[in-house]
PDB file of N, CA, C and O in Angstrom:
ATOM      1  N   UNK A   1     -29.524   5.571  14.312  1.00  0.00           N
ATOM      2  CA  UNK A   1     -29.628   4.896  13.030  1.00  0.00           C
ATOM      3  C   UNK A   1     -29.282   3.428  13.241  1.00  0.00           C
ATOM      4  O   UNK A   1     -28.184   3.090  13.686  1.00  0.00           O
ATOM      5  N   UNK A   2     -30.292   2.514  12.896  1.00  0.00           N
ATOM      6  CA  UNK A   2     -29.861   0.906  12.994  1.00  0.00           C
ATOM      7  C   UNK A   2     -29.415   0.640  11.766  1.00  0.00           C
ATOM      8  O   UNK A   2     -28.769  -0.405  11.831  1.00  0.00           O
ATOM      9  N   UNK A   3     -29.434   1.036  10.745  1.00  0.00           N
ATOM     10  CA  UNK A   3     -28.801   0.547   9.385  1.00  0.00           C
ATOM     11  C   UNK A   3     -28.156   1.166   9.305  1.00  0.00           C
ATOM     12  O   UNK A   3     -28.254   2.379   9.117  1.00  0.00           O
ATOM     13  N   UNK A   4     -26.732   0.123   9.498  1.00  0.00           N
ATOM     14  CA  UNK A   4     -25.549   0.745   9.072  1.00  0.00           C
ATOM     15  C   UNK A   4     -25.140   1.020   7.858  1.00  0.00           C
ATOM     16  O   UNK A   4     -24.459   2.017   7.619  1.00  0.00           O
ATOM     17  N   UNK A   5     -25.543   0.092   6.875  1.00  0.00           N
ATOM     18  CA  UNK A   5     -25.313   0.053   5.264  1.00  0.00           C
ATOM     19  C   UNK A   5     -25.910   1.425   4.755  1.00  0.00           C
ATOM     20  O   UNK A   5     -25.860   1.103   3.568  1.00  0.00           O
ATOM     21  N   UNK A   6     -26.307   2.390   4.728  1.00  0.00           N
ATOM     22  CA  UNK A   6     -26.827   3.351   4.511  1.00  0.00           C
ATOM     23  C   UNK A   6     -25.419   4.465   4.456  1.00  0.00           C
ATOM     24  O   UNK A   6     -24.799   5.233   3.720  1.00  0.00           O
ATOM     25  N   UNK A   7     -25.477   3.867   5.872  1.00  0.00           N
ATOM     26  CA  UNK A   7     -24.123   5.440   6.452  1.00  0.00           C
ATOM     27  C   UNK A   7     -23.064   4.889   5.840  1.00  0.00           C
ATOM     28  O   UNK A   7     -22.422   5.739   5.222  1.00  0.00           O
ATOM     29  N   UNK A   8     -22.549   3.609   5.754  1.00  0.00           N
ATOM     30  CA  UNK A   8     -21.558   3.191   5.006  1.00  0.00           C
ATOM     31  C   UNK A   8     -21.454   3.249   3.421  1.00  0.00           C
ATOM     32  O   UNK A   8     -20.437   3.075   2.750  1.00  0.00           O
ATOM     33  N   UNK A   9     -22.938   3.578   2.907  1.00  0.00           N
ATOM     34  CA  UNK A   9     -22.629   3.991   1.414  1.00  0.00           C
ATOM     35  C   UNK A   9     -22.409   5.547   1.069  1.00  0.00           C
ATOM     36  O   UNK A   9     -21.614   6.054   0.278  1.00  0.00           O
ATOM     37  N   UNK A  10     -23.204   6.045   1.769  1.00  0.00           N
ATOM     38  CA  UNK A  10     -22.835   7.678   1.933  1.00  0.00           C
ATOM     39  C   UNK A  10     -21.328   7.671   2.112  1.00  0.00           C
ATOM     40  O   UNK A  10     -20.697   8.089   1.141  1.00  0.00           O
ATOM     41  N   UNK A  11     -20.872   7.412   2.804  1.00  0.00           N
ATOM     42  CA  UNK A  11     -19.168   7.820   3.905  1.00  0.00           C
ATOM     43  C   UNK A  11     -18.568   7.004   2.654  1.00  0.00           C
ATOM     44  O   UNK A  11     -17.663   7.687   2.174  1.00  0.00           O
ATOM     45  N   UNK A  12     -18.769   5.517   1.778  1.00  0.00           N
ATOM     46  CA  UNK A  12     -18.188   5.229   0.491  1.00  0.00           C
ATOM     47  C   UNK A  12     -18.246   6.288  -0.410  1.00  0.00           C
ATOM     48  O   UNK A  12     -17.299   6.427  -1.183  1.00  0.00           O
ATOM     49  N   UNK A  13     -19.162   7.042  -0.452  1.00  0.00           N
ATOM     50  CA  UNK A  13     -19.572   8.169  -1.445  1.00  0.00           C
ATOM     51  C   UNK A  13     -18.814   9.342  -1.962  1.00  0.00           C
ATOM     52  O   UNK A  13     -18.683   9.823  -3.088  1.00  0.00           O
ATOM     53  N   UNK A  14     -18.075   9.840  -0.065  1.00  0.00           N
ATOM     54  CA  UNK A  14     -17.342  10.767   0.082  1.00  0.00           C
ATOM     55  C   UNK A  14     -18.087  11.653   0.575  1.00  0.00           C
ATOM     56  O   UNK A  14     -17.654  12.797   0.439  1.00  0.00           O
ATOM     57  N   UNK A  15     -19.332  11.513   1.251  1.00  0.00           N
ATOM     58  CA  UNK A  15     -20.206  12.292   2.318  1.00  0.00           C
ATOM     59  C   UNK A  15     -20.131  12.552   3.307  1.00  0.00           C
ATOM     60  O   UNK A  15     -20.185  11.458   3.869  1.00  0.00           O
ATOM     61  N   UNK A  16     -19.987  13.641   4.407  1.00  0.00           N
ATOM     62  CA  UNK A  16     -19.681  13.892   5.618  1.00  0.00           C
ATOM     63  C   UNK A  16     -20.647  13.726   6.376  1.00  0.00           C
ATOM     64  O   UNK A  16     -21.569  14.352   5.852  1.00  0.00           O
ATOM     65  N   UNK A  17     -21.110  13.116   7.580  1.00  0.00           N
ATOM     66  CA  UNK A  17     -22.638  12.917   7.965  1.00  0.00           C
ATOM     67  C   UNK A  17     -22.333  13.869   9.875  1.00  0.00           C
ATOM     68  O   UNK A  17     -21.462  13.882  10.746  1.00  0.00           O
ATOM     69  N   UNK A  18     -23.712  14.509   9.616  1.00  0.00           N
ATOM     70  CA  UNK A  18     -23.852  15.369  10.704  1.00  0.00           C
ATOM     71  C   UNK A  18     -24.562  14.357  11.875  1.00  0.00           C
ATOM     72  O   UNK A  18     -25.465  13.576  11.573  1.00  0.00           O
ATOM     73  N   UNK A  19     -24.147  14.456  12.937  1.00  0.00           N
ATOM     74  CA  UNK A  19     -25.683  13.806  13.943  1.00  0.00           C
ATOM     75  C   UNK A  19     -26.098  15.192  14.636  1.00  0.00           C
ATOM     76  O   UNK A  19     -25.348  16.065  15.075  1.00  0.00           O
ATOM     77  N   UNK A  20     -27.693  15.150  14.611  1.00  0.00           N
ATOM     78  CA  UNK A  20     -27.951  16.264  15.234  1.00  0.00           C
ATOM     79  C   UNK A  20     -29.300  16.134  16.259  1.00  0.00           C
ATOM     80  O   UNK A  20     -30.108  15.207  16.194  1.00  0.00           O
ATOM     81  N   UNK A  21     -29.355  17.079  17.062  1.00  0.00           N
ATOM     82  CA  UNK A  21     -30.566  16.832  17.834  1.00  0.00           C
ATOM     83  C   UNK A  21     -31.157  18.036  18.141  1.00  0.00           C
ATOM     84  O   UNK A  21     -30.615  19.006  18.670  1.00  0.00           O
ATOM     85  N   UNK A  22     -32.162  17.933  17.823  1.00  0.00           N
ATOM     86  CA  UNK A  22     -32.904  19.881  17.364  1.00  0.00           C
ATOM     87  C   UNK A  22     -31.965  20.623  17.290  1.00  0.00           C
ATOM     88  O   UNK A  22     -31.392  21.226  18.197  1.00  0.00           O
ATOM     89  N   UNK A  23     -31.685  20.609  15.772  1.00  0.00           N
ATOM     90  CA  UNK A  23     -30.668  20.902  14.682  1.00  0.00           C
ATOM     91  C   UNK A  23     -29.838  22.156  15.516  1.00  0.00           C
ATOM     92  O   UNK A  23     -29.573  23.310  15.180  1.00  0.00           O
ATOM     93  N   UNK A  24     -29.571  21.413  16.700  1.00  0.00           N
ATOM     94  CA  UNK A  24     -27.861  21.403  17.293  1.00  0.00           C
ATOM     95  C   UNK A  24     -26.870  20.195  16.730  1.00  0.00           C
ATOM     96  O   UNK A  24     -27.246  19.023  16.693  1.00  0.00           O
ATOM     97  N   UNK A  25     -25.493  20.650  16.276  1.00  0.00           N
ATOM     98  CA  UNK A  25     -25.043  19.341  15.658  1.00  0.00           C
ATOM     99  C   UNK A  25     -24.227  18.618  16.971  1.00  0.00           C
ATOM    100  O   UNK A  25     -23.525  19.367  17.649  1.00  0.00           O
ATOM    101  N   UNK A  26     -24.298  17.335  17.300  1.00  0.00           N
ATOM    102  CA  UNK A  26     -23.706  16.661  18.010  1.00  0.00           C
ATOM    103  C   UNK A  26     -22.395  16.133  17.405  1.00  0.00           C
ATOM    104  O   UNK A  26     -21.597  15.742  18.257  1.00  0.00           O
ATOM    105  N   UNK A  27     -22.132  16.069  16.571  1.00  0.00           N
ATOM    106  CA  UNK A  27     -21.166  15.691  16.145  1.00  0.00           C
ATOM    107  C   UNK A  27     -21.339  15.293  14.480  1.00  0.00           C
ATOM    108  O   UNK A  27     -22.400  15.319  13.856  1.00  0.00           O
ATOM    109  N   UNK A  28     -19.617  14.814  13.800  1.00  0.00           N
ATOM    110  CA  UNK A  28     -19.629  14.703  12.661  1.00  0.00           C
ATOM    111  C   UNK A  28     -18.972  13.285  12.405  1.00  0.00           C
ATOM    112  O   UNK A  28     -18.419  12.747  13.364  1.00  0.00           O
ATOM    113  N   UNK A  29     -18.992  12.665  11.225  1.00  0.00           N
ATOM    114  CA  UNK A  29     -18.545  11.344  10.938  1.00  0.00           C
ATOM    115  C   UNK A  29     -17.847  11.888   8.959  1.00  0.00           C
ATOM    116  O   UNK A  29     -18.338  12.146   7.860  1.00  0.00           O
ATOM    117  N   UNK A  30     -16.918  11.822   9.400  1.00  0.00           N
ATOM    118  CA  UNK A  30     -16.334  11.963   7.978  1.00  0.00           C
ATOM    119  C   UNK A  30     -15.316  11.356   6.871  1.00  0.00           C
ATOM    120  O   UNK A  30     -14.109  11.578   6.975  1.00  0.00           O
ATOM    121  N   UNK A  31     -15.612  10.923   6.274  1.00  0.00           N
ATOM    122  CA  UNK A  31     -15.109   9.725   5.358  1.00  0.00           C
ATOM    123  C   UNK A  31     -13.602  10.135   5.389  1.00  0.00           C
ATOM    124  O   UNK A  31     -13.097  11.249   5.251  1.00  0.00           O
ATOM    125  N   UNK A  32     -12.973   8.798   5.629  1.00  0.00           N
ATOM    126  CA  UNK A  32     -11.661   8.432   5.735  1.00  0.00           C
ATOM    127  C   UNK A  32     -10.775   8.682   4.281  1.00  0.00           C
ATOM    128  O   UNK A  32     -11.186   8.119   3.266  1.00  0.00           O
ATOM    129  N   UNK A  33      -9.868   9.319   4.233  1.00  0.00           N
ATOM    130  CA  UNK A  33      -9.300   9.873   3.174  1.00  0.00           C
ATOM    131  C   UNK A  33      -8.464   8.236   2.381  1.00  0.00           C
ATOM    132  O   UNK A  33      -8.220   7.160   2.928  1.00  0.00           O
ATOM    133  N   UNK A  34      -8.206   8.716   0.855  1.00  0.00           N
ATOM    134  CA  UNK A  34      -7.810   7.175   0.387  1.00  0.00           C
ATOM    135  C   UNK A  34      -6.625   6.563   0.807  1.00  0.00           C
ATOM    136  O   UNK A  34      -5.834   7.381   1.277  1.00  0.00           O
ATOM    137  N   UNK A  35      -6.225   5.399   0.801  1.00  0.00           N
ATOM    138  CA  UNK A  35      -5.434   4.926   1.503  1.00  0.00           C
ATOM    139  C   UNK A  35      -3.925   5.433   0.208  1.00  0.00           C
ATOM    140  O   UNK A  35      -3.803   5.725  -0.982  1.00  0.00           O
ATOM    141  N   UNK A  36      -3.016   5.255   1.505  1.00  0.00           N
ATOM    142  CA  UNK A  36      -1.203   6.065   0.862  1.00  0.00           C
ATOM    143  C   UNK A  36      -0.995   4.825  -0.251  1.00  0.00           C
ATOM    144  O   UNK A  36      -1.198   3.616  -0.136  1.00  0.00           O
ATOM    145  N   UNK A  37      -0.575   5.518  -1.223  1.00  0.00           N
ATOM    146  CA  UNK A  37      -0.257   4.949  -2.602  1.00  0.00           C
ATOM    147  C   UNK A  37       0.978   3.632  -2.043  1.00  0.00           C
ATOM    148  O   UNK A  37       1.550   3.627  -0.953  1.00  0.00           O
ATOM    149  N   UNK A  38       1.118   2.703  -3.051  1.00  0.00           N
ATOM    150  CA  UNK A  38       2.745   2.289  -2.637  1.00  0.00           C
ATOM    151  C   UNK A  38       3.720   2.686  -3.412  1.00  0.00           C
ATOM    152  O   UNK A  38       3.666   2.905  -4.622  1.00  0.00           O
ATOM    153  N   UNK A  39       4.589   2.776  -2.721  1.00  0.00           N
ATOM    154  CA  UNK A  39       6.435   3.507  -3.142  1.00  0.00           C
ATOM    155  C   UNK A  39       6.660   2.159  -4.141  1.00  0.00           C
ATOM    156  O   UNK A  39       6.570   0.960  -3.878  1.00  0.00           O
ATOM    157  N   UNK A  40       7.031   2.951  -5.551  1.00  0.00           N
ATOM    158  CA  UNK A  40       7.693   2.782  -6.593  1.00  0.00           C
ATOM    159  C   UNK A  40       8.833   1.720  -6.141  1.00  0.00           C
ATOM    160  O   UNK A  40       9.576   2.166  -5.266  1.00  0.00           O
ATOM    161  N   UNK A  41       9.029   0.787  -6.446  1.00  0.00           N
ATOM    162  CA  UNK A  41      10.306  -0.041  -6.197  1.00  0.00           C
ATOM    163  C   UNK A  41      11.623   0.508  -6.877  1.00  0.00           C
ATOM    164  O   UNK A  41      11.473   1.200  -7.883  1.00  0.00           O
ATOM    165  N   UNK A  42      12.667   0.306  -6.499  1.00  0.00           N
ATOM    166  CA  UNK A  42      13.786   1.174  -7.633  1.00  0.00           C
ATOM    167  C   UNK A  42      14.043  -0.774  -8.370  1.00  0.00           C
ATOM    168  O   UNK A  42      13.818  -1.975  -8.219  1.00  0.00           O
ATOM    169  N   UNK A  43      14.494  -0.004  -8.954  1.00  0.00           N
ATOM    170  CA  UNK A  43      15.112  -1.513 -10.570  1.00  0.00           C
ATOM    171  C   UNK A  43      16.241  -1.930  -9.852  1.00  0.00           C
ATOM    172  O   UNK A  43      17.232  -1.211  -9.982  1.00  0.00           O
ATOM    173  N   UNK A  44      16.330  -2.817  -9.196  1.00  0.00           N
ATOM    174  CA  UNK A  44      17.280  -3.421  -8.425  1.00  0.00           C
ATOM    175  C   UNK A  44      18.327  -3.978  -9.289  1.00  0.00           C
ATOM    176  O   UNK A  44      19.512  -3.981  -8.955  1.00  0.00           O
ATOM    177  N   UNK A  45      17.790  -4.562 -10.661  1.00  0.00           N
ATOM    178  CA  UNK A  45      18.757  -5.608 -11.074  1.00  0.00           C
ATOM    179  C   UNK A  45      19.647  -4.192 -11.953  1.00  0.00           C
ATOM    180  O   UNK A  45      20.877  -4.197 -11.922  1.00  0.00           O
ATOM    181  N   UNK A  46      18.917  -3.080 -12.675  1.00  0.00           N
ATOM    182  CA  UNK A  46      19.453  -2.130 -13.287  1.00  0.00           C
ATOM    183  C   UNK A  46      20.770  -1.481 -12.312  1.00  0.00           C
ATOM    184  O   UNK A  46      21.715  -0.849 -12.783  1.00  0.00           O
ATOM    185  N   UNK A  47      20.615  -1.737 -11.161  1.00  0.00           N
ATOM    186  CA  UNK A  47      21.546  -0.844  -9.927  1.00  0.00           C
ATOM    187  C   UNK A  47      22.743  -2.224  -9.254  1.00  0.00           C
ATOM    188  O   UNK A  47      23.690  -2.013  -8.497  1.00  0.00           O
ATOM    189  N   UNK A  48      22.257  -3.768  -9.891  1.00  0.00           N
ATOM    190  CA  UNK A  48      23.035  -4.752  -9.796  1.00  0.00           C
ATOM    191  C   UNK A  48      24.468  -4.280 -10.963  1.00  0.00           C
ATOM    192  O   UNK A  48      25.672  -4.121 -10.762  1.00  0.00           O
ATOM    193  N   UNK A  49      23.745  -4.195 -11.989  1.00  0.00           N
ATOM    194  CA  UNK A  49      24.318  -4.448 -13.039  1.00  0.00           C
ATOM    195  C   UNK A  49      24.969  -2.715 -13.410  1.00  0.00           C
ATOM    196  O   UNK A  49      25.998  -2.529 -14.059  1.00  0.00           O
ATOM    197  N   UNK A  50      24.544  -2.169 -13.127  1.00  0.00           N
ATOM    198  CA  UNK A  50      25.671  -0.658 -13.084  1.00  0.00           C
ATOM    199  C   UNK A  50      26.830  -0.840 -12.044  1.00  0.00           C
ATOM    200  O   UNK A  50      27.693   0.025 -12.201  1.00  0.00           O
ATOM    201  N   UNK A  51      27.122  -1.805 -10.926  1.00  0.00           N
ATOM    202  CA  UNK A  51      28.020  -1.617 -10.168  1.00  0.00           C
ATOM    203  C   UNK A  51      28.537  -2.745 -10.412  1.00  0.00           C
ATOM    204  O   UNK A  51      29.745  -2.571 -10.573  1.00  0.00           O
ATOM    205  N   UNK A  52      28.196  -4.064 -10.551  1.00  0.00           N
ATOM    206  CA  UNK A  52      29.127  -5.449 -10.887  1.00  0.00           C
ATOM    207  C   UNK A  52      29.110  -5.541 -12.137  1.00  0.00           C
ATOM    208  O   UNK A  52      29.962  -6.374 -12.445  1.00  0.00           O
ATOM    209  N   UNK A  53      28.393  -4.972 -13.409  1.00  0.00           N
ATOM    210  CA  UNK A  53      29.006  -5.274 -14.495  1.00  0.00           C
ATOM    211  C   UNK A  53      27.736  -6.380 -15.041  1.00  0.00           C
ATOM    212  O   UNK A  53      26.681  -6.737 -14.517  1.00  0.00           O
ATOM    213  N   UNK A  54      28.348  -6.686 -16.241  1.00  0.00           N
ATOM    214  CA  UNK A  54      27.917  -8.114 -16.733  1.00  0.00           C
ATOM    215  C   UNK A  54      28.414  -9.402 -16.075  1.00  0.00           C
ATOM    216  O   UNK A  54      27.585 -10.259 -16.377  1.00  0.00           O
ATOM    217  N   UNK A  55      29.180  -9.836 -15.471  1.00  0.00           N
ATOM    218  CA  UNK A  55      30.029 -10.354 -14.766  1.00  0.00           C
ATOM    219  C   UNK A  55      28.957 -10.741 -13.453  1.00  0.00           C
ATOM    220  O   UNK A  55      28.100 -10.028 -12.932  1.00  0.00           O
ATOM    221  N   UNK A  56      29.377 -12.205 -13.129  1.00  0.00           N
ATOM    222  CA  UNK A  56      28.139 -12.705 -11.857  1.00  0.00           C
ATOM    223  C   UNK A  56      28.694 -11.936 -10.439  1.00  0.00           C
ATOM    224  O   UNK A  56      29.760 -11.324 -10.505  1.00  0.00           O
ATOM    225  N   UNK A  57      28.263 -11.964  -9.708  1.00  0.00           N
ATOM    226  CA  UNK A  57      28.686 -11.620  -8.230  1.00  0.00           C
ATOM    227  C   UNK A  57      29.782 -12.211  -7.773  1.00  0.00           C
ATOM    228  O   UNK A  57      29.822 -13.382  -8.148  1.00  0.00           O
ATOM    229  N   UNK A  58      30.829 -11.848  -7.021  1.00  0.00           N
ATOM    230  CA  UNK A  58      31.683 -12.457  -6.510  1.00  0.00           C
ATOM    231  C   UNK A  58      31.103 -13.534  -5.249  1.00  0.00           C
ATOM    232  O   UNK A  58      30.339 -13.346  -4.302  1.00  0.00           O
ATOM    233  N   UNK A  59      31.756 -14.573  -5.669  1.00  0.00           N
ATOM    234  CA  UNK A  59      30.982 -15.979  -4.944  1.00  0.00           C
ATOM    235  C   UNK A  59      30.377 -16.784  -5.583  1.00  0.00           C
ATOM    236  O   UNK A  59      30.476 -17.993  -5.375  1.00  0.00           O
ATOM    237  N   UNK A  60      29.329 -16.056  -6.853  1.00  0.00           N
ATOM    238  CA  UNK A  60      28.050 -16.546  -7.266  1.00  0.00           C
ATOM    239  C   UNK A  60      28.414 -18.023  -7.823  1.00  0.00           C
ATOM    240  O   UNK A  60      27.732 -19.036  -7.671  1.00  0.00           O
ATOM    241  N   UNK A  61      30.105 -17.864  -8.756  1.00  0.00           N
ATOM    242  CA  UNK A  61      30.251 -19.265  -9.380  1.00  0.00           C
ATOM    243  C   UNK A  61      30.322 -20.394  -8.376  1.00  0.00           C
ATOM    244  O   UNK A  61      29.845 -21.528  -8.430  1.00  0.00           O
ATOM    245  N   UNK A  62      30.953 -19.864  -7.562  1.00  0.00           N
ATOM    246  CA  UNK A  62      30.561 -21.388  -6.160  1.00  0.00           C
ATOM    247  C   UNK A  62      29.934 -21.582  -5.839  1.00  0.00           C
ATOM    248  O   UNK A  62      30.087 -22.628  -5.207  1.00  0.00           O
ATOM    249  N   UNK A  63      28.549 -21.032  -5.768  1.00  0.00           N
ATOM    250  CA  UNK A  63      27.235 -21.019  -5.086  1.00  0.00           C
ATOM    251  C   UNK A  63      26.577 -21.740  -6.340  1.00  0.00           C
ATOM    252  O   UNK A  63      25.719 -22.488  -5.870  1.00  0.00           O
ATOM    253  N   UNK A  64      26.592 -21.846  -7.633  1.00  0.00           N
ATOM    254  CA  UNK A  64      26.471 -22.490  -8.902  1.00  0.00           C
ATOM    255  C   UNK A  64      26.812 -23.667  -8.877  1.00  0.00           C
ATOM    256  O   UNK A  64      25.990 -24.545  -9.137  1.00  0.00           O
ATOM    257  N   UNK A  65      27.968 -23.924  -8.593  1.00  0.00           N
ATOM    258  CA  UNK A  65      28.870 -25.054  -8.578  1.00  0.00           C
ATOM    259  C   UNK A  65      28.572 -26.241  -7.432  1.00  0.00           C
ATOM    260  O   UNK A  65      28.672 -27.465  -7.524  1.00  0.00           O
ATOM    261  N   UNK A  66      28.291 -25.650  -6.660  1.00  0.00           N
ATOM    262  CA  UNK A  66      27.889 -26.154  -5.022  1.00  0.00           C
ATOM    263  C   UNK A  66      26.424 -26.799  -5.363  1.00  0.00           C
ATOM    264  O   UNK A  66      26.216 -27.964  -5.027  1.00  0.00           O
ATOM    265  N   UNK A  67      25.700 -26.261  -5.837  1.00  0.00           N
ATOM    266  CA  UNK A  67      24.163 -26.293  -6.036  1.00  0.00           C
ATOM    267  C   UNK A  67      24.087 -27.693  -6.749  1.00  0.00           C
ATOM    268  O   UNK A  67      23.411 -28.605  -6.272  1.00  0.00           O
ATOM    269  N   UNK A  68      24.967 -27.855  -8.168  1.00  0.00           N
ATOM    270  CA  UNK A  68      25.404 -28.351  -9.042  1.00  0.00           C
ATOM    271  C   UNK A  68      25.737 -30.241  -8.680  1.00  0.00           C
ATOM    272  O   UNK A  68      25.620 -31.203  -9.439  1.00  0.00           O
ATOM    273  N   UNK A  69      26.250 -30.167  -6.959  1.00  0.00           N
ATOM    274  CA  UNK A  69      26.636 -31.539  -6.734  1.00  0.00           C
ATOM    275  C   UNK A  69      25.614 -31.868  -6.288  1.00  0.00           C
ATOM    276  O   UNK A  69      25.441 -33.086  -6.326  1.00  0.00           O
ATOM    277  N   UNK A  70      24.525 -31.074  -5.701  1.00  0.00           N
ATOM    278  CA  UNK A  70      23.341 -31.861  -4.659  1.00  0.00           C
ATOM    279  C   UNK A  70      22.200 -32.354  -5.622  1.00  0.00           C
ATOM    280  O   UNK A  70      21.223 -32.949  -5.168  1.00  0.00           O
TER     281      UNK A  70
END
């Protein structure tokens, strides 16, 4: 087969393609399963703020303050 765009819309399709040669099968070409979802992020600031509080990070006011002269 010289056109590839053919086999590549089939195999987009979700088509399994046989090659055969006096319908002995030589082999198979079979569409690549969908790609792995991405992992859920957890709520970072929700898991900040259950363990320090309302209250800034320890440090944070100097790191404020510091920022503050430049």
């Amino acid at each position: 087969m010289r056109d590839t765009r053919q086999l590549k819309a089939w195999l987009r399709a979700g088509k399994t393609i046989e090659i055969r040669e006096r319908d002995h099968v030589l082999g198979r070409i079979v569409p690549g399963g969908s790609p792995p979802k991405p992992h859920d992020w957890p709520d970072f600031a929700a898991r900040t703020k259950e363990i320090f509080g309302e209250g800034l990070l320890p440090g944070t006011d100097l790191l404020i303050d510091e920022r503050g002269r430049y």
